[in-house]
Every structure is written in structure tokens, then in C-alpha cells.
Backbone as numpy.savetxt, mean C-alpha at the origin, in Angstrom:
# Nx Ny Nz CAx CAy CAz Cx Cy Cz
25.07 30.68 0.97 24.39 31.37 -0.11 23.23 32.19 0.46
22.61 33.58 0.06 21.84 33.92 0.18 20.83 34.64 -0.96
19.89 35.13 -0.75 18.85 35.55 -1.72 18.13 34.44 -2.42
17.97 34.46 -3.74 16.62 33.44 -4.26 17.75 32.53 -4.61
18.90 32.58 -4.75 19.67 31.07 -4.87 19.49 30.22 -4.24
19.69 30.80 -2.58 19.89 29.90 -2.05 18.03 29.01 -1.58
17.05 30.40 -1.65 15.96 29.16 -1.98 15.60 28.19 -3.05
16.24 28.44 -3.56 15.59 27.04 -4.66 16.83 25.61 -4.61
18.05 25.88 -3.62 18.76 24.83 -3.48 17.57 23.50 -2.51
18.01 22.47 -2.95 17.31 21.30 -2.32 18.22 20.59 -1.64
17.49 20.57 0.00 17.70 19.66 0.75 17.45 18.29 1.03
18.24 17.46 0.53 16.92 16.36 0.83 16.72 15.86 2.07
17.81 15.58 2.68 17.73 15.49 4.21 16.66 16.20 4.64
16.37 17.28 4.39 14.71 18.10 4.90 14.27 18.11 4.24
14.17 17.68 3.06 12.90 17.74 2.07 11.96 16.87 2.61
10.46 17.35 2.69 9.64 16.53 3.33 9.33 15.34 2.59
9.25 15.77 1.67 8.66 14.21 0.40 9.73 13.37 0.55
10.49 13.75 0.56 11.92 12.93 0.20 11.83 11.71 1.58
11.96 12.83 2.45 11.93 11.96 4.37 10.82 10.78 4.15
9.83 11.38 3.36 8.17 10.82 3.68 8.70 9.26 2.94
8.96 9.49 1.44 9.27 8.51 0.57 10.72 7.23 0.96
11.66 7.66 1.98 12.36 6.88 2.54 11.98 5.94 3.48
11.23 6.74 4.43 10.18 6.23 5.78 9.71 5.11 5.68
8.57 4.92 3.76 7.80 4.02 3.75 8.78 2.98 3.16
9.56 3.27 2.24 10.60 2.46 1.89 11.25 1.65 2.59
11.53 2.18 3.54 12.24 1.54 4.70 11.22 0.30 5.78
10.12 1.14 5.78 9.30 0.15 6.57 8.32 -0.99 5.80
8.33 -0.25 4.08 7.76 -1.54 3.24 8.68 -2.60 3.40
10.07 -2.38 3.00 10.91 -3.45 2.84 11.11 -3.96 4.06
10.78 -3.79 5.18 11.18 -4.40 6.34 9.81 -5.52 6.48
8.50 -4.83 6.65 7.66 -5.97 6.80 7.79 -7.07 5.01
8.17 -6.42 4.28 8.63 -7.05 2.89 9.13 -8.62 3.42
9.95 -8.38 4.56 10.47 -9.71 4.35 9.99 -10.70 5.15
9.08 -10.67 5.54 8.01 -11.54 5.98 7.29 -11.75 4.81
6.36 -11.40 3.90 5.83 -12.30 2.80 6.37 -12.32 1.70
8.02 -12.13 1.58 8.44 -12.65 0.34 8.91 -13.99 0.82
9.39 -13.74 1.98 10.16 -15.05 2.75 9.31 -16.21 2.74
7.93 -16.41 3.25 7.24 -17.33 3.22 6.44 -17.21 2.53
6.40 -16.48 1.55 5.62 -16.74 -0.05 5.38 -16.21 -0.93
7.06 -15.81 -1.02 7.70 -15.18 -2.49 6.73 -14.14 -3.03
6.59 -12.93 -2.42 5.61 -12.10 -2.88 6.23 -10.81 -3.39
5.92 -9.82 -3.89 6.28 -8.57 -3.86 5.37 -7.34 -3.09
5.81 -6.88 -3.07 5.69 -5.21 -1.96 3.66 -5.34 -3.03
3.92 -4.92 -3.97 2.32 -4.49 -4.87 1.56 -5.84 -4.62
2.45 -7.58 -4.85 1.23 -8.70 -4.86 0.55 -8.33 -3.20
1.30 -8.01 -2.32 0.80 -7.83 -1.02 0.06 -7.10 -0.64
0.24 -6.18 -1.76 -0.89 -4.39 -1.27 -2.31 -4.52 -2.00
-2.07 -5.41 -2.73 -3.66 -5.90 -3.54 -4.09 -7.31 -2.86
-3.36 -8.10 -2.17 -3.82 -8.79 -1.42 -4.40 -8.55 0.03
-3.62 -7.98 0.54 -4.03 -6.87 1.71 -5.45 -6.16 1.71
-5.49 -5.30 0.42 -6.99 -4.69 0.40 -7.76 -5.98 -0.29
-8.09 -6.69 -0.57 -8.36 -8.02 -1.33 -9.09 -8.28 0.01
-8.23 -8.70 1.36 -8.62 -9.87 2.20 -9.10 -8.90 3.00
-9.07 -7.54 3.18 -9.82 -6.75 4.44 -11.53 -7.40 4.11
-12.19 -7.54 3.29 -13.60 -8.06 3.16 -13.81 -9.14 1.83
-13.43 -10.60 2.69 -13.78 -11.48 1.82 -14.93 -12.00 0.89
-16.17 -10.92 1.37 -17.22 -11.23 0.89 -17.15 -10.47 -0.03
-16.56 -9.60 -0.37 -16.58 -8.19 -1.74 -15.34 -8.57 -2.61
-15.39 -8.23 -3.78 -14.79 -8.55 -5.03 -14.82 -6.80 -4.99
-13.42 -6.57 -5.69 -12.98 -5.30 -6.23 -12.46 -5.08 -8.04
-12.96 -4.14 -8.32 -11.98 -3.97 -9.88 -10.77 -3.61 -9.97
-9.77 -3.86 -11.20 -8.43 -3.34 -11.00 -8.68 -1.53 -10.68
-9.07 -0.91 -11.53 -9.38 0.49 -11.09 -10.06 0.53 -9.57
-10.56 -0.02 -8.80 -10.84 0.28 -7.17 -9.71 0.00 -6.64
-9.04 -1.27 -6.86 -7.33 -1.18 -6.37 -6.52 -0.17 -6.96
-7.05 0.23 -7.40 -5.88 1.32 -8.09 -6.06 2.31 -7.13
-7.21 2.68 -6.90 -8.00 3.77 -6.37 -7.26 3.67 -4.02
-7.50 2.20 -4.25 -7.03 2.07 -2.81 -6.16 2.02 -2.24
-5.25 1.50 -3.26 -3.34 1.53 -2.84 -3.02 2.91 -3.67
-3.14 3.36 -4.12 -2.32 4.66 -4.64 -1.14 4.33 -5.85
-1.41 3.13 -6.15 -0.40 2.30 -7.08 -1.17 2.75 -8.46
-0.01 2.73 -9.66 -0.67 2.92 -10.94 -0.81 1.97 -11.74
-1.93 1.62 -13.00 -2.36 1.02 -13.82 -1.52 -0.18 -13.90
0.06 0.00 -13.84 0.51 -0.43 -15.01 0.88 -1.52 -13.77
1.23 -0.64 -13.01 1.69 -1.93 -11.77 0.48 -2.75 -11.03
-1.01 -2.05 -11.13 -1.89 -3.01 -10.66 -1.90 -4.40 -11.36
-1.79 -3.93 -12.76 -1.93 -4.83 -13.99 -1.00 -6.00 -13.45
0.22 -5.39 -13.47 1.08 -6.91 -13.51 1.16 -7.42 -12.35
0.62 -7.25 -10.95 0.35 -7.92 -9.65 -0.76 -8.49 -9.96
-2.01 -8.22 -10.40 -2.58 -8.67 -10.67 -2.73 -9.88 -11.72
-1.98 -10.01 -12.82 -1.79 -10.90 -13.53 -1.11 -11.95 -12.78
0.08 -11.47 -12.30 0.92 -12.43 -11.10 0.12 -13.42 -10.14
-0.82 -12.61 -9.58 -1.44 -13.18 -8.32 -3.02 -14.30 -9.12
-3.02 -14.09 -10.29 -4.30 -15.19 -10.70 -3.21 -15.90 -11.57
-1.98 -16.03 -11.71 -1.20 -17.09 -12.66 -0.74 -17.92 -10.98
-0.57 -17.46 -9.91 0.15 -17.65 -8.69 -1.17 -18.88 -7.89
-2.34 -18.34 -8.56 -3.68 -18.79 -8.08 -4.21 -18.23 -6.82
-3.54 -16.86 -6.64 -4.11 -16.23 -5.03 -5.26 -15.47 -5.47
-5.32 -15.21 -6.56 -6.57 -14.39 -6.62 -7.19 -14.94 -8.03
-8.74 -14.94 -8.18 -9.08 -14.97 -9.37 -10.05 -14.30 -9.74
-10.83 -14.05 -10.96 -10.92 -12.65 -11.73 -12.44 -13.07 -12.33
-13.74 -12.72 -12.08 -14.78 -12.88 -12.48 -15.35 -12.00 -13.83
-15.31 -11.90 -14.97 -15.68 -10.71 -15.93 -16.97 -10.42 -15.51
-17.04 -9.27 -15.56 -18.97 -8.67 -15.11 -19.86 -8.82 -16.55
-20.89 -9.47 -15.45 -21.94 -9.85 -16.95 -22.45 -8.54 -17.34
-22.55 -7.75 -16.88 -23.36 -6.24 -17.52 -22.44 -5.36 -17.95
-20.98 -5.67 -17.86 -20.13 -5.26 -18.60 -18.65 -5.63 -18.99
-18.65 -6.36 -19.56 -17.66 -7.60 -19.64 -15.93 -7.08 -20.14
-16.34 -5.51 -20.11 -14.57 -4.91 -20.08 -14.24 -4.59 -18.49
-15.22 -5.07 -17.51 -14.61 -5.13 -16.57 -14.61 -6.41 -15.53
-13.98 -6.29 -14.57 -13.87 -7.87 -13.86 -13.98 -7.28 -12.46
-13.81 -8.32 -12.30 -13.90 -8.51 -10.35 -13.04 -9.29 -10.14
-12.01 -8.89 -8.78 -10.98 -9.56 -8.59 -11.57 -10.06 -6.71
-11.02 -11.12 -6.53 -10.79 -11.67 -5.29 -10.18 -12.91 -4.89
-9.65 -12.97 -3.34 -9.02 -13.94 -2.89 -9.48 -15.59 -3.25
-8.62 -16.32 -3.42 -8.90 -17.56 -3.73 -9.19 -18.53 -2.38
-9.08 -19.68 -1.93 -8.51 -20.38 -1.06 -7.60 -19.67 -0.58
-6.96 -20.54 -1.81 -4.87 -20.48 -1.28 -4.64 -19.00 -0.73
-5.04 -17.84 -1.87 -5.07 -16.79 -1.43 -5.07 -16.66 -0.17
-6.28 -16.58 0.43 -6.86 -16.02 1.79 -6.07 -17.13 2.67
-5.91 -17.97 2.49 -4.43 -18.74 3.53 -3.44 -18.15 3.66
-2.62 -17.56 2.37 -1.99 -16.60 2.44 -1.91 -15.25 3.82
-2.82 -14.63 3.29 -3.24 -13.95 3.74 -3.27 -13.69 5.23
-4.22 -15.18 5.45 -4.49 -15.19 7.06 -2.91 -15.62 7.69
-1.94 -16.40 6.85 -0.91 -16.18 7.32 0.05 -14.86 7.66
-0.28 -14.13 6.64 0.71 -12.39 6.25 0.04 -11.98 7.53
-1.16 -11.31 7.29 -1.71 -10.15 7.76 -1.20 -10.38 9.62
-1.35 -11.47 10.03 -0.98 -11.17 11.45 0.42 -10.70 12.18
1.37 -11.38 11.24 2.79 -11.25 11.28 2.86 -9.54 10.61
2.45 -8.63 10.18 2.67 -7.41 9.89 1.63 -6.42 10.75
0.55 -7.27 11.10 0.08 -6.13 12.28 1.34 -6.52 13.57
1.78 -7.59 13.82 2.78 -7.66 14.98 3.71 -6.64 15.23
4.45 -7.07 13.43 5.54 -5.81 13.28 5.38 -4.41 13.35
3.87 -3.92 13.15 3.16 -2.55 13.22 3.49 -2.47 14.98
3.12 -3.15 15.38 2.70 -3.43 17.15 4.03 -2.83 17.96
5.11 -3.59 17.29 6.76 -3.57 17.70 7.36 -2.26 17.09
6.87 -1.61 16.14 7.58 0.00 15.96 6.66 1.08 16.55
5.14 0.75 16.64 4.78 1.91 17.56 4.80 1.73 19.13
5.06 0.24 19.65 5.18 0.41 20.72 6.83 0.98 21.23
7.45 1.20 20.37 8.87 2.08 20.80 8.30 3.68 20.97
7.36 3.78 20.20 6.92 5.36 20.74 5.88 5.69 22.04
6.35 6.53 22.35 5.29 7.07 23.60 3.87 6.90 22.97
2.38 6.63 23.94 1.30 6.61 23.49 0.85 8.35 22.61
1.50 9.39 23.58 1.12 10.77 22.85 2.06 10.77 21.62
2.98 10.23 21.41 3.98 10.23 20.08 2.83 9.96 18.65
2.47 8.40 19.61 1.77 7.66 18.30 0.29 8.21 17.82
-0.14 8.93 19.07 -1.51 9.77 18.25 -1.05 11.33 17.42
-0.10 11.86 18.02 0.29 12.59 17.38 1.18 12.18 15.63
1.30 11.07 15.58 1.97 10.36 14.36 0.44 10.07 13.78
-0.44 9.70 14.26 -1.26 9.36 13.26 -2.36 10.39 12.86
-2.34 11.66 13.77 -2.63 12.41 13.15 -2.60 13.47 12.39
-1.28 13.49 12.65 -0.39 14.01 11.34 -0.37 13.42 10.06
-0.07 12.01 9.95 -0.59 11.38 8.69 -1.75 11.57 8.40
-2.69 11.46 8.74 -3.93 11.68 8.38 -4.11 13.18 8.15
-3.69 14.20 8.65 -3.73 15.38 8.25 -2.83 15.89 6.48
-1.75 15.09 6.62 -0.96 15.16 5.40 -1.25 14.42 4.16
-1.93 13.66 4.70 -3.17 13.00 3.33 -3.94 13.71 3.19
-5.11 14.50 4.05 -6.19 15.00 3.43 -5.98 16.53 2.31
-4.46 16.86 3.21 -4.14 18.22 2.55 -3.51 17.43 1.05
-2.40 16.93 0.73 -2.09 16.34 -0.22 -3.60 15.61 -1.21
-4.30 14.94 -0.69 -5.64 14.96 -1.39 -6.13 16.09 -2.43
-6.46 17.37 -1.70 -6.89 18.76 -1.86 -5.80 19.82 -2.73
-4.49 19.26 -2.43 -3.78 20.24 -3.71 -3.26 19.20 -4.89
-3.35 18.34 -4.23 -3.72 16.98 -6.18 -4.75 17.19 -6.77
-5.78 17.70 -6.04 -7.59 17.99 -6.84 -6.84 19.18 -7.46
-6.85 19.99 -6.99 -6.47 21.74 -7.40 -5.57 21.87 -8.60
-4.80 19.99 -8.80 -3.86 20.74 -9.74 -4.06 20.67 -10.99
């Protein structure tokens, strides 16, 4: 095909979003099966536990997790409900404003946790060490470049 037909046909094989959105898919569900396996979790209870346990001394709101995983409302909501019925996390209401809360790791939680988090930096360890050292700075700064631009035309839109 040629002329404006054939630009507006979609590739997905080259579609960049498309590649981008398989990539993580592929590599969520792979470290996936390390904390569903040893403690029945899902892909979101892990991504709010994850930012949860980077600083045990700080409590976050559902809107700052929202804000940090890139996950929406609806799905913070029900990981979050999950993970204080589960007892990994529990939920403080703020006295100066009591429509909002503070969420953080429990015990059990942060056992959790200190169990996950090492077994998925490993697996991080074992797919970039298949790449050359210039591969992997060039991989991460490309991600980081494709976030800040994606940042800047989500503001714009």
C-alpha cells in the first residue's frame, strides 16, 4: 500500500507502545511467580507493597500510591483493601483529616516483603546480566528518557 493508507495501517510488531506494554507483561509475570508462589499475591498487592517497604518509617495515602505505581483508583482500592483484610498492611485515618488515611506495612507485611524484595532484585540481576554493561546503561537511559518525554506530552494533553 502506499500514500496516507498505508500510514495509518498499524503495526504492532513495531508499534512502540505495544513492544513497551508486552516487555513489562512479560517480565511482571515472570518475577509474578515468585510472590504469588510463596504468598499468593497479585502483580498490584506487590506494587503497593514494594513502594510500601522502600521506607518503613513513612506511611503513604492511597492517592501517593496511585501517584507512584502509575496504577488507577480503582485498582489501588482493591489491593489495598486485599492487603489490610490479608493483614500486610494497615490503614491509620488522619486526625486533621479523617477522609484520608495512611497506609503501611504490618509485621507480617514487611516479612513478606523482606522475603519478595530480594528474590526479584536477583531476578533483575539475572536479565541484565545477559546484557553487555554498555547495553544496560544504554537501556536505562532510554527508559528514563521515555518517561520524562511521555511525562511532558501527558501534561500537554
Amino acid at each position: 500500500m502506499t500514500g496516507p493508507v498505508a500510514a495509518t495501517r498499524l503495526d504492532l510488531a513495531a508499534y512502540l507502545p505495544y513492544r513497551l506494554s508486552i516487555l513489562s507483561n512479560t517480565v511482571s509475570g515472570a518475577i509474578a511467580a515468585i510472590y504469588e508462589t510463596r504468598h499468593g499475591l497479585s502483580v498490584a498487592d506487590w506494587r503497593l507493597m514494594a513502594v510500601l517497604g522502600m521506607d518503613p518509617e513513612r506511611s503513604l495515602t492511597q492517592k501517593a500510591l496511585c501517584a507512584r505505581t502509575r496504577m488507577d483508583k480503582v485498582q489501588v482500592s482493591r489491593a489495598v483493601k486485599r492487603l489490610i483484610d490479608l493483614g500486610h498492611i494497615e490503614r491509620e485515618v488522619d486526625s486533621a483529616d479523617r477522609r484520608r488515611a495512611h497506609l503501611r506495612l504490618t509485621g507480617p507485611g514487611r516479612a513478606i516483603y523482606d522475603d519478595v524484595a530480594p528474590a526479584t532484585l536477583e531476578w533483575e540481576r539475572e536479565l541484565l546480566s545477559r546484557l553487555t554493561p554498555a547495553e544496560a546503561a544504554i537501556l536505562d537511559t532510554v527508559i528514563a528518557r521515555l518517561q520524562e518525554v511521555t511525562d511532558e506530552m501527558a501534561a500537554g494533553s
